[in-house]
Every structure is written in structure tokens, then in C-alpha cells.
C-alpha positions in Angstrom: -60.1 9.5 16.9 -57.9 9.9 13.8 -54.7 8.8 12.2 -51.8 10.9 11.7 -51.9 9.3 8.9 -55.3 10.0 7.3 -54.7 13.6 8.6 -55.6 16.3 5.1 -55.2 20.2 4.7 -58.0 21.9 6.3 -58.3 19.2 9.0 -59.4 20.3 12.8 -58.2 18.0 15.7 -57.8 18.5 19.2 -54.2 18.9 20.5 -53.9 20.3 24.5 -57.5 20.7 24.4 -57.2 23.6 21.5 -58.6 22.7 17.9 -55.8 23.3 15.9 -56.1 23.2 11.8 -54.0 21.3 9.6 -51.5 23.6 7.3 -48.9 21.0 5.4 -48.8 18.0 5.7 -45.2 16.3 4.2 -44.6 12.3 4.1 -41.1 11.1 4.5 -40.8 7.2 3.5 -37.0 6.5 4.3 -35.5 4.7 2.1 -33.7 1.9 4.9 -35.2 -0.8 5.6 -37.5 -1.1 9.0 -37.2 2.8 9.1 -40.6 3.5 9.6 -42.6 6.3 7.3 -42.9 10.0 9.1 -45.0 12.4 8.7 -44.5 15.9 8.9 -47.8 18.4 9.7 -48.0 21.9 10.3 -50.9 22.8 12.7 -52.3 26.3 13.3 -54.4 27.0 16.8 -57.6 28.2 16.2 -58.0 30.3 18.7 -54.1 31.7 19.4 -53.2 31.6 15.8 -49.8 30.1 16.9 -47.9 27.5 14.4 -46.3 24.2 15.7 -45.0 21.6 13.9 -44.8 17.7 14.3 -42.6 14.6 13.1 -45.3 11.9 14.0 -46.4 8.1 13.2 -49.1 7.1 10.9 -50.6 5.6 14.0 -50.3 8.4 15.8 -53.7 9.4 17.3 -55.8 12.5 17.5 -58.9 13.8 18.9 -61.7 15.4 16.2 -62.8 18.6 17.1 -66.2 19.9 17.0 -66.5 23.0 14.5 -68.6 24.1 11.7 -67.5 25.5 8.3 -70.3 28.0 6.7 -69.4 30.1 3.5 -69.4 33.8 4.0 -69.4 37.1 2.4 -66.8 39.8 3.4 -69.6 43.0 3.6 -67.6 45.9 4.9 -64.1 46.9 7.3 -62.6 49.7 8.5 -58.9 50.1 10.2 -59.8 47.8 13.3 -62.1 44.9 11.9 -64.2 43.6 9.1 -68.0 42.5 9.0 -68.9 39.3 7.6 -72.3 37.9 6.8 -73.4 34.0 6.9 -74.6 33.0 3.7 -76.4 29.7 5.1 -78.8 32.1 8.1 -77.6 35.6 6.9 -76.5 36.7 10.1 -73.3 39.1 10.5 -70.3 39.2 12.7 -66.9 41.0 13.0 -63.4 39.5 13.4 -60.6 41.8 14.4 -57.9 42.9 12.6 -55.6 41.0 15.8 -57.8 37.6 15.2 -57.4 37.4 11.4 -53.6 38.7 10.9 -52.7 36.3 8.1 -55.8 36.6 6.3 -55.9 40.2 6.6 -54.4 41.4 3.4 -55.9 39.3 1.0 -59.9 40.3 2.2 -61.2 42.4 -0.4 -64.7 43.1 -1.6 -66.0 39.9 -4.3 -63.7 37.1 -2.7 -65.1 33.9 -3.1 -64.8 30.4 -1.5 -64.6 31.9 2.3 -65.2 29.9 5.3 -65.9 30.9 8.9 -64.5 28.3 11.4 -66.8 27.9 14.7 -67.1 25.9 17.7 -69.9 25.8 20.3 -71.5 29.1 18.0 -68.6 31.1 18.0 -66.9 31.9 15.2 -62.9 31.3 15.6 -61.4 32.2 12.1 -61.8 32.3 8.8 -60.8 29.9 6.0 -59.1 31.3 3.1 -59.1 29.7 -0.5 -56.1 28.8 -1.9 -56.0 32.0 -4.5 -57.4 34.8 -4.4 -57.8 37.7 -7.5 -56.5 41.1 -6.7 -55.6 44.3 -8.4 -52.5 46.3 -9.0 -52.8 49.2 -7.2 -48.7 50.4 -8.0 -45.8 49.3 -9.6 -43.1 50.3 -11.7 -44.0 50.0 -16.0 -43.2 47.2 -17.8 -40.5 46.6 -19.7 -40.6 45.3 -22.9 -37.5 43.0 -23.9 -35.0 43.5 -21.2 -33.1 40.3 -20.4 -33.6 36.4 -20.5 -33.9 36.1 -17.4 -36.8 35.9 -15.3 -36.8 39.6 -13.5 -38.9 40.4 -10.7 -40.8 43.7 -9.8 -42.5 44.8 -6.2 -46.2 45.5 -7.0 -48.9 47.1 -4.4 -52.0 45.6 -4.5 -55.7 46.8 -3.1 -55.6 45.6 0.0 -52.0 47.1 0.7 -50.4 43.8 0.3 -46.5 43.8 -1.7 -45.7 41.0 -3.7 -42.9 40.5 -6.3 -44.5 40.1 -10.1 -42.8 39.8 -13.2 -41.2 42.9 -15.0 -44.0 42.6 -18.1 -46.9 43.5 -15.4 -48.5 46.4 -15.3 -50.4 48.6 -13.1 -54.1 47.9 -13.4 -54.2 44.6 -13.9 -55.4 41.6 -12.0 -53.6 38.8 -10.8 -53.4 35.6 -8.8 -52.0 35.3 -5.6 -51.6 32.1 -3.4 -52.8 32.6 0.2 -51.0 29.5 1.5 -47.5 31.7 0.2 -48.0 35.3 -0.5 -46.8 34.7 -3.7 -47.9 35.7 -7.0 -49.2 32.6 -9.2 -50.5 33.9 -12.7 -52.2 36.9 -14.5 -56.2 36.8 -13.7 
């Protein structure tokens, strides 16, 4: 059993019977007295990919679930799924496209700091790190000058993914973006 309370990213617990993962986690400490301190976590199920969120206690009480996190290699995908390898046992297996919709567009070949989540020898998802490097595939040319203000640009990166980027980007170059937002972070 654990505490709401000691509850981190990346945490798996058993709600409904389901292993769901822990997204955010937010604390609210109101400021009246005898109010008592909430906290507010994001959980994703494993296995239906569905988000629900949660005002609990920090004595609230959950259920560990059993799962395994092993490092893996993206090898190879096509238009349906992609084939991972183990890097503990190098044995492969293939997720599709439907079971890893979030994580989809930022797989590309050389990303590092992937997990595979399993239970019972299945494998149910994959762990993403928090940024990933990817290239500029298209985008407009970059301006030099142009105003004060911070101006955005939509840029197409290599795995198909748009995200806004700031005017003085170019195509070709390599940049951050944050998985947990879909957001771009810095120049690589």
C-alpha cells in the first residue's frame, strides 16, 4: 500500500483493478487553518490509455501494481506499428499505432531513455523521457530582426509532428521538444 502522499511521476498503482501511471502530481496547502493539504494527480490507465484525475488526501491509500520497466530500442515501423527490441534479453515486440497514440509522434530512430511498461510478461506501454531531439523537416525561413516580441512559427518535424518554434529557426536544425507538452523547449 501507498500514500497519496508519497505518490511521484512515473508511479504505477492499482485503481479498479487497472495499473494506472502517475502523470502530475499538484499539492494544494490552503492557506485556512484546519483546511487540510490536497493533492491533485493525474493518472493514465495502462492498458485503456484513458486520463482521470483526483483531489485526494495524503492518507489516501493505494494499491502497488506489479510491472517491470526494461530500457528499449525503437528498431523499425511502418504505417500500423513499430518494433522494439529489449535491451536487458534482446528480444523484440511490436506496439500498435492504436496502443501508443501519445507516444507516437515523438518515436524516431536514436531516441534514448525509453521504457517498456509490462505486467505478468506483457508489455502494456512505453515510457517516454521527458525530451526528446528531433529535426526540422519544414518551416518557413527565419527572419532576422523583425520585432521585440517573441514570434512564433509552425515547424514540421520527422516524425510528422507540428509544433510552434521561434521565428529565428530554421529548417534543418534540431531541437528539443518536451513529451510531457508537445512543446518546443530549446535548440539541440
Amino acid at each position: 500500500m501507498i500514500k497519496s502522499s508519497d505518490l511521484k511521476k512515473g508511479a504505477v498503482v492499482k485503481i479498479d483493478g487497472d495499473p494506472h501511471m502517475v502523470e502530475t502530481v499538484s499539492v494544494h496547502k490552503p492557506s485556512a487553518r484546519g483546511a487540510v493539504t490536497l493533492y491533485k494527480i493525474r493518472f493514465r490507465n495502462i492498458k485503456s490509455k484513458r486520463k482521470t484525475d483526483q483531489a485526494l488526501h495524503g492518507d489516501d491509500m493505494f494499491d502497488e501494481a506489479d510491472f517491470d520497466r526494461r530500457p528499449v530500442q525503437y528498431l523499425y515501423g511502418d504505417a500500423s506499428s513499430i518494433t522494439f527490441m529489449d535491451l536487458q534479453d534482446y528480444s523484440q515486440f511490436s506496439l500498435a499505432k492504436t496502443d501508443i497514440e501519445d507516444e507516437w509522434p515523438y518515436l524516431s530512430e536514436g531516441i534514448e531513455g525509453l521504457l517498456s511498461i509490462s505486467t505478468e510478461g506483457r508489455v502494456m506501454g512505453l515510457e517516454m523521457p521527458s525530451f526528446v531531439n528531433l529535426a526540422i523537416v519544414e518551416t518557413r525561413p527565419s527572419m532576422k530582426g523583425g520585432s521585440v516580441t517573441a514570434r512564433t512559427k509552425p515547424a514540421t518535424l520527422s516524425t510528422g509532428l507540428v509544433v510552434q518554434v521561434p521565428e529565428y529557426i530554421a529548417s534543418g536544425e534540431i531541437i528539443r521538444v518536451d513529451t510531457r507538452t508537445g512543446e518546443f523547449a530549446s535548440k539541440a
